[in-house]
C-alpha positions as CSV (number, residue, x, y, z in Angstrom):
1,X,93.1,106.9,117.1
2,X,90.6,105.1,115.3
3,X,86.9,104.6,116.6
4,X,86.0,100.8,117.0
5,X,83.1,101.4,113.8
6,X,86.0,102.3,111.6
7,X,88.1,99.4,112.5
8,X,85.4,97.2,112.0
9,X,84.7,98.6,108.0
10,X,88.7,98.6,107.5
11,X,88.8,95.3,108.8
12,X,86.0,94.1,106.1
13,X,87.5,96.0,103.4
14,X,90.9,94.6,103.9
15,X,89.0,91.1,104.1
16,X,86.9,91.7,100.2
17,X,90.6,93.0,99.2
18,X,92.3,90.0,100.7
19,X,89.3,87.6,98.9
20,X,89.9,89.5,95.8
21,X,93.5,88.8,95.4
22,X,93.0,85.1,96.0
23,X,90.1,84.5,93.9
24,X,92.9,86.3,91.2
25,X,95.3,84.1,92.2
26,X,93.3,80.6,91.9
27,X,92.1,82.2,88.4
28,X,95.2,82.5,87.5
29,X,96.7,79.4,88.5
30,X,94.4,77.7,86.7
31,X,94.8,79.7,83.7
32,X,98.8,78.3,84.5
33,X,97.4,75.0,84.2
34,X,95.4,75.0,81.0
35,X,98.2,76.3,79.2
36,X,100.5,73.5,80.4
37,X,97.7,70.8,79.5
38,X,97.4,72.8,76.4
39,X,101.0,72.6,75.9
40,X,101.0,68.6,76.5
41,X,97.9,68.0,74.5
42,X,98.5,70.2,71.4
43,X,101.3,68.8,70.2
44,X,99.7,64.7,70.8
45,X,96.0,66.3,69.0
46,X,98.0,67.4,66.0
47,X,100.3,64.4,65.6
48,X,97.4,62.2,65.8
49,X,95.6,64.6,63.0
50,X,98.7,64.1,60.8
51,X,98.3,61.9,58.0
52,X,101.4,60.4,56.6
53,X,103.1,60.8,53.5
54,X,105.5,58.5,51.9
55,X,109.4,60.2,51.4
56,X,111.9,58.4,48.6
57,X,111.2,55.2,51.1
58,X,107.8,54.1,51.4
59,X,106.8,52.9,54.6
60,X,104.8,49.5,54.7
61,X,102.1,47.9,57.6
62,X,100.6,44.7,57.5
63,X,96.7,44.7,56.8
64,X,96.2,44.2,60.5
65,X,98.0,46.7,61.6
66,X,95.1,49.0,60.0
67,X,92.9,47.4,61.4
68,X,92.1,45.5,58.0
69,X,91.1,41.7,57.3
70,X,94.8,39.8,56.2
71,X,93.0,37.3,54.1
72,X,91.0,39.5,52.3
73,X,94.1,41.3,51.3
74,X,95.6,38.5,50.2
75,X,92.8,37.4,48.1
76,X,92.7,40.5,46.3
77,X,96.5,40.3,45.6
78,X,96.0,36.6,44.4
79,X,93.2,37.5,42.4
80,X,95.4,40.1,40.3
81,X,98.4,37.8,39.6
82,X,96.1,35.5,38.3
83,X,94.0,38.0,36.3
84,X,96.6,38.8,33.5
85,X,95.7,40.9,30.5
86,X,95.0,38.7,27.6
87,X,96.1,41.6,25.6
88,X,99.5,40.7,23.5
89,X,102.7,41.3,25.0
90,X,104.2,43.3,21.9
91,X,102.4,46.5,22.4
92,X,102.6,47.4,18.5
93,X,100.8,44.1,17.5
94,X,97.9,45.1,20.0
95,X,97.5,48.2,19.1
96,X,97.2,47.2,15.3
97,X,94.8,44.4,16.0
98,X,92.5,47.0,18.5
99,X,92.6,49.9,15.7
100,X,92.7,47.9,12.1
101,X,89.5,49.1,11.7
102,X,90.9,53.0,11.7
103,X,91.7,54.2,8.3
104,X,94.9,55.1,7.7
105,X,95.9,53.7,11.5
106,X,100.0,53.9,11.7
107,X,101.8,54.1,15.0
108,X,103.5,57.4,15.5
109,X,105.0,57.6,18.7
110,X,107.3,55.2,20.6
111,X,106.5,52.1,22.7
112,X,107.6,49.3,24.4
113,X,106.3,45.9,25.3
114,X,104.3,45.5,28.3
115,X,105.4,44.0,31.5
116,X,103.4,41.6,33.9
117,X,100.7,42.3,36.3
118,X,101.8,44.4,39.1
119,X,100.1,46.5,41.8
120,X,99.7,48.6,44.9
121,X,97.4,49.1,47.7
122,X,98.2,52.0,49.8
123,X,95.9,52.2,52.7
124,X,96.2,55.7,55.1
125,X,99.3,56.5,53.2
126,X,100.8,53.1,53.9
127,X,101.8,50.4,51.5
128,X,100.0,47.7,53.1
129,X,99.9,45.3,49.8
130,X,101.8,44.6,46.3
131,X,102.4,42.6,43.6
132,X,104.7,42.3,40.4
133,X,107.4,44.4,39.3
134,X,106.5,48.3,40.4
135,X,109.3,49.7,39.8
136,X,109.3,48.5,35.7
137,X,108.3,51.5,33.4
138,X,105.3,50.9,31.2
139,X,103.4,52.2,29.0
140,X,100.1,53.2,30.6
141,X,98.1,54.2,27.5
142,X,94.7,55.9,28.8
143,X,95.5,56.5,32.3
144,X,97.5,59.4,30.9
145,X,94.1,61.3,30.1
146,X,93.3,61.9,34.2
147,X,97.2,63.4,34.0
148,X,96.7,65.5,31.5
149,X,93.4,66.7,33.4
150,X,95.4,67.5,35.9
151,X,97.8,69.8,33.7
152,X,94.5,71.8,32.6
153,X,93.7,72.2,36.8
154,X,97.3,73.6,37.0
155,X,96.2,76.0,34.1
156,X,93.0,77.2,35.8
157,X,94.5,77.5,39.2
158,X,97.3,79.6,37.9
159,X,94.1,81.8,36.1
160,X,96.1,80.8,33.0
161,X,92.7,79.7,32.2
162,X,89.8,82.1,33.6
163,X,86.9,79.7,33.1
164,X,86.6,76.3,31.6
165,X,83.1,77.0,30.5
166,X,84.9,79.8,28.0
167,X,85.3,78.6,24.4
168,X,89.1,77.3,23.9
169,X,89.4,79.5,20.5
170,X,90.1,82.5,22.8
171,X,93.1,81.1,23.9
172,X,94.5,79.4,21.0
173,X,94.6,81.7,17.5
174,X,94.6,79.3,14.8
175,X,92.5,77.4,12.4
176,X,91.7,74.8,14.7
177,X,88.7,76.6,16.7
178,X,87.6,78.5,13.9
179,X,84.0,77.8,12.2
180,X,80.1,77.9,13.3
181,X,81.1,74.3,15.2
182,X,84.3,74.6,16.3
183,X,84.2,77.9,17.8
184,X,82.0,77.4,20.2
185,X,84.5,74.3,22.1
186,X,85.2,74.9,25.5
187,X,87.7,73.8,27.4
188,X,85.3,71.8,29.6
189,X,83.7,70.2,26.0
190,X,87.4,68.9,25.7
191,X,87.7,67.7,29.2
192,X,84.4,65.7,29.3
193,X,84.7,64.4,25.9
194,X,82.1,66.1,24.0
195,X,83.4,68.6,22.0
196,X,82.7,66.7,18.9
197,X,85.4,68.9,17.3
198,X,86.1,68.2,13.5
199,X,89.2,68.7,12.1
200,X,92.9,67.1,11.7
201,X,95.7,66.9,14.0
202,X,99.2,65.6,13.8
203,X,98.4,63.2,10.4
204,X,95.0,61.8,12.2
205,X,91.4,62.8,11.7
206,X,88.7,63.2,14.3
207,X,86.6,61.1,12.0
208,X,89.2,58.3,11.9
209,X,89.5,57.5,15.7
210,X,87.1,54.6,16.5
211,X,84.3,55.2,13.5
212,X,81.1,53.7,14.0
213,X,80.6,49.5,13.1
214,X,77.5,50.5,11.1
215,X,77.4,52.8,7.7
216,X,80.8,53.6,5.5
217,X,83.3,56.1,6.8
218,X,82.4,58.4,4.4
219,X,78.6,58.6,5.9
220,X,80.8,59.5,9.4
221,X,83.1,61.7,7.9
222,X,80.6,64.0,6.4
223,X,77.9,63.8,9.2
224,X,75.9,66.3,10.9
225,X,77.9,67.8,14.1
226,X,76.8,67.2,17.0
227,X,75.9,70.4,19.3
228,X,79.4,71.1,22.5
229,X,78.5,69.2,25.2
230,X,75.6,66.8,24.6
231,X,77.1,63.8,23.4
232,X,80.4,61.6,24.9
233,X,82.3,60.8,22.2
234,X,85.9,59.0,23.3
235,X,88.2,60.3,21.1
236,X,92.1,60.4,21.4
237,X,92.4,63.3,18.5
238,X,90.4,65.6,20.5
239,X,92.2,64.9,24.0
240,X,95.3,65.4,21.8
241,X,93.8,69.0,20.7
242,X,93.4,69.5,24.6
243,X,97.0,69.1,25.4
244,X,98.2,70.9,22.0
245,X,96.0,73.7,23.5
246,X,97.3,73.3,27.0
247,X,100.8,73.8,25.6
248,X,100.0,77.5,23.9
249,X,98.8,78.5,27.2
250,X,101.7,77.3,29.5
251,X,104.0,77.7,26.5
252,X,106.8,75.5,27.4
253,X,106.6,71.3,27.5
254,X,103.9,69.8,29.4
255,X,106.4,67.1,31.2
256,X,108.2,70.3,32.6
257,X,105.1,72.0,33.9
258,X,104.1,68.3,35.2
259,X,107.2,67.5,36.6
260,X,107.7,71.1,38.2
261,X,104.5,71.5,39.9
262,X,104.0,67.4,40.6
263,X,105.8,65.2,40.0
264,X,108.9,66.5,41.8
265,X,107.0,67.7,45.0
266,X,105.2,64.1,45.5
267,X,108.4,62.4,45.4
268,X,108.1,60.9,42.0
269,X,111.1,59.0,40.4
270,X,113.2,60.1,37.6
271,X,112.0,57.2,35.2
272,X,108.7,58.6,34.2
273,X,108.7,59.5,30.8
274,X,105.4,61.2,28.6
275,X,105.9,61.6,25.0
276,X,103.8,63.2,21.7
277,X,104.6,61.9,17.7
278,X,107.5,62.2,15.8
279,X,105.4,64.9,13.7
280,X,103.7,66.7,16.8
281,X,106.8,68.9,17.3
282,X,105.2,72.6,17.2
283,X,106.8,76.1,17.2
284,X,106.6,77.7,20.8
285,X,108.5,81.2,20.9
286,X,110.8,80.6,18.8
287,X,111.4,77.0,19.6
288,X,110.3,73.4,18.5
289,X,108.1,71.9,21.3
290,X,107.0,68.1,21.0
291,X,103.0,68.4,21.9
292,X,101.9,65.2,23.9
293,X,99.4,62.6,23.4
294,X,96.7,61.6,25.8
295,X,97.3,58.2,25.5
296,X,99.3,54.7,23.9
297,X,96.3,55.2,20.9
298,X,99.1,55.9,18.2
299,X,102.0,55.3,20.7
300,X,103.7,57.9,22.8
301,X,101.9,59.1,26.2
302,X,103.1,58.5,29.4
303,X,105.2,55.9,30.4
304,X,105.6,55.5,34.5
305,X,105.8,53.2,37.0
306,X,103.6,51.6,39.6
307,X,104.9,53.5,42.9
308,X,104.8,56.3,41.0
309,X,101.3,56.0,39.9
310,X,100.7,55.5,43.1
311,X,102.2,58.5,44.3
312,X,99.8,60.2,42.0
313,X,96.9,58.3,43.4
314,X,97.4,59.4,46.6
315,X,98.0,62.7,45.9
316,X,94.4,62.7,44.7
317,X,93.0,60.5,47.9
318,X,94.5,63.5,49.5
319,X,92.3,66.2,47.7
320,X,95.7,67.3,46.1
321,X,97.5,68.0,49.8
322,X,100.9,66.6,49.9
323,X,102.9,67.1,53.2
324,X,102.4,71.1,53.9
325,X,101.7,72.1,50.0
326,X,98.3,72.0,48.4
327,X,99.4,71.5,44.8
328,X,96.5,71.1,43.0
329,X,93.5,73.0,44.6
330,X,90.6,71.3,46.1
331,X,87.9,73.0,44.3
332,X,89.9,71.5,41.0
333,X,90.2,67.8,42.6
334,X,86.0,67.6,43.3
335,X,85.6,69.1,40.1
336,X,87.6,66.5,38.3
337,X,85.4,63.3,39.1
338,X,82.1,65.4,39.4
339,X,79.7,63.3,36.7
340,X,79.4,65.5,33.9
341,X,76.7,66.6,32.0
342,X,76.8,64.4,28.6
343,X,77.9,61.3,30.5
344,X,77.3,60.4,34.2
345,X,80.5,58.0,34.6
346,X,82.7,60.8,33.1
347,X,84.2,63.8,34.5
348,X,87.4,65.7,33.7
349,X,89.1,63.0,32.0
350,X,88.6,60.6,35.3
351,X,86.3,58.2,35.1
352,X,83.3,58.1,38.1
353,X,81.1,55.0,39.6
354,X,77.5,56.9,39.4
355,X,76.6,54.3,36.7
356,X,77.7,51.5,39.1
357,X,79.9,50.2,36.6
358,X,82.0,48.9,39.7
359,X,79.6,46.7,41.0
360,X,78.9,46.9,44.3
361,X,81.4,49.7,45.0
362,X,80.4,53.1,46.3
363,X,79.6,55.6,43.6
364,X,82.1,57.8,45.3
365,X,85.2,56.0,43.7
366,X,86.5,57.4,40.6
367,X,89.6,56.2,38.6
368,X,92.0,56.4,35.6
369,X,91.3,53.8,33.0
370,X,93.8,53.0,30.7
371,X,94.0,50.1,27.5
372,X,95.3,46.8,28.7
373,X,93.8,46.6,32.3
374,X,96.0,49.9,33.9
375,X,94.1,51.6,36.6
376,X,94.6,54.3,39.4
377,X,91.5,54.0,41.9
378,X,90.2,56.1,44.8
379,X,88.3,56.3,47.4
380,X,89.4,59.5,49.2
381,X,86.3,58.7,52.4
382,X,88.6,55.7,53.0
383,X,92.1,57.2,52.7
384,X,92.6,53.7,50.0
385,X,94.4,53.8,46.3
386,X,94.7,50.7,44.6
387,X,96.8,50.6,41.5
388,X,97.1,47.8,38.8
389,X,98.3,47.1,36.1
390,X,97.7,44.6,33.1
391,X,94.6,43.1,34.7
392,X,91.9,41.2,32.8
393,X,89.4,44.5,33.0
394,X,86.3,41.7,33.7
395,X,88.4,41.6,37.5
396,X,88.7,45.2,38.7
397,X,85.3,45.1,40.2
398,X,86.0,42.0,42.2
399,X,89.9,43.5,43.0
400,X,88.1,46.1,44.6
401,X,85.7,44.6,46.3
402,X,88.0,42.4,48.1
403,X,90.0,45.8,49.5
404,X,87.0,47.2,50.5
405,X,85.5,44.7,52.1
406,X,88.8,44.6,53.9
407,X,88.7,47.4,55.6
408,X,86.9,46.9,59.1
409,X,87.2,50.4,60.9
């Protein structure tokens, strides 16, 4: 029989046991709920997160469904239809009467006339504004220089190159990098634009790309060399030497890499073409390899259309994410528009806005600039890419401007 003192502390220890188990059970019905709200919310938290990306149809919203001013749009739009190129139609008869002043100038790749002004504005992913033809193919002359940047990133992110600060004759054994000068060219000399590399390529001279108005061309032939990386020089021979370099490295075509580890992933058409000379065909392994030209300069480079421009664009609004795939990394992307040492609005082959050459535009935007009034522009803080095409380059400040300023939240 138990004493009454005994039933009393069984009692209370039956009570603590009984408070135990119910404080355990109200723990773990609320752990129950959490995960339930956890399930519910997750799945809204990371759709909301998730930016879009366009498939092979592009999806469109009005400006003021983004919560941006309609009129402004517009304005900007109008503004680029009316701000056509005066450049010639017949690309050949431009190019002559830009370069006549080259020695020597010839055209040595193809090329095609040019088309009228068109454009994109692509707002969060969204096509919220266009102009023009964007599906024509056109030549797209400079703007293939911030591709070809790209190409190199693909190299270094692959550790096909190890550094660009490391000089590019250990990569490429030929005449080309040899010499007290040349030698010491590094790959990021050749992306900036101040390599000052002397030497031939492909029939065309360093020397003969855009000599100086003042002195003869014999004074600029034979003058002193300029020390790697003090002094921008814009020079189409030398961004040619980059890609013939970028070719012994990857050693297979360019377009192939480019379309392999690019172009196909972001969605991009089947129209874009990017070409080299007729005498820039070079043995690779055993096989005759056409090197490509950074630009229209003596014809060839890349010829593409708007929405695939635009594809491009956003690729690098993105910070080279598309969908689930990084495809160029980050660190590359920053690097690429990062003002470089010998000239603040210049990085790797993109051109940057710390010299508030856009006026009134954030210093953050950077863009491809190509002969002719062809841009990519992009301001990754806004999520915005604006592409056009043929515009009078006096407007792309005020194009700009009117997007930005169109964007209210």
């Amino acid at each position: 029989m138990i004493k009454k003192r005994e039933k009393i502390t069984l009692i209370g220890k039956n009570r603590s046991r009984y408070a135990c188990f119910n404080n355990f059970r109200a723990n773990h019905d609320m752990m129950n709920r959490l995960r339930l709200l956890l399930f519910v919310l997750l799945p809204i938290v990371v759709f909301a997160q998730k930016k879009y990306y366009p498939d092979a149809d592009w999806q469109t919203k009005t400006p003021a469904e983004l919560g941006m001013n309609t009129q402004l749009v517009d304005s900007a739009i109008r503004l680029a239809i009316n701000s056509e190129t005066k450049m010639d139609v017949d690309l050949r008869l431009a190019n002559y009467k830009a370069y006549v002043r080259e020695p020597g100038y010839q055209i040595l790749g193809p090329m095609k006339d040019r088309g009228k002004p068109a454009g994109l504005i692509i707002k969060n992913g969204y096509i919220i504004g266009q102009w023009g033809d964007v599906q024509r193919v056109d030549m797209t002359f400079s703007v293939a220089k911030s591709y070809l940047s790209t190409v190199a990133g693909l190299a270094a992110d692959a550790k096909l190159i190890r550094s660009v600060d490391e000089p590019v004759r250990n990569y490429v054994w030929n005449e080309y990098f040899e010499g007290p000068h040349n030698s010491k060219v590094t790959w990021r000399h050749l992306l900036t634009q101040s390599s000052d590399w002397s030497g031939c390529l492909f029939g065309v001279c360093d020397w003969a790309d855009r000599p100086p108005r003042e002195g003869s061309i014999d004074d600029w032939r034979n003058r002193k060399l300029i020390e790697p990386g003090t002094v921008f020089e814009y020079n189409d021979v030398r961004v040619n030497l980059l890609a013939y370099s970028l070719l012994q490295v990857f050693r297979k075509p360019l377009p192939t890499v480019f379309k392999e580890k690019i172009m196909d992933p972001i969605g991009a058409s089947t129209t874009w073409r990017w070409y080299g000379y007729d005498n820039s065909y070079v043995p690779i392994d055993g096989l005759m390899v056409q090197s490509i030209s950074g630009g229209g300069h003596f014809g060839g480079g890349l010829f593409i259309n708007t929405v695939d421009h635009a594809r491009f664009g956003l690729l690098f609004a993105r910070q080279g994410m598309w969908k689930e795939q990084q495809l160029i990394s980050k660190t590359w992307i920053d690097a690429a528009h990062q003002p470089s040492a010998a000239n603040k609005a210049y990085g790797y082959l993109w051109w940057t806005n710390e010299d508030d050459r856009l006026k009134g535009l954030p210093k953050q935007l950077f863009y491809a600039n190509g002969f002719g009034g062809n841009y990519i522009v992009i301001d990754q803080e806004k999520d915005l890419v604006i592409v056009a095409r043929w515009l009078d380059d006096s407007k792309l400040s005020d194009l700009v401007n009117l997007v930005e300023k169109a964007i209210t939240k």
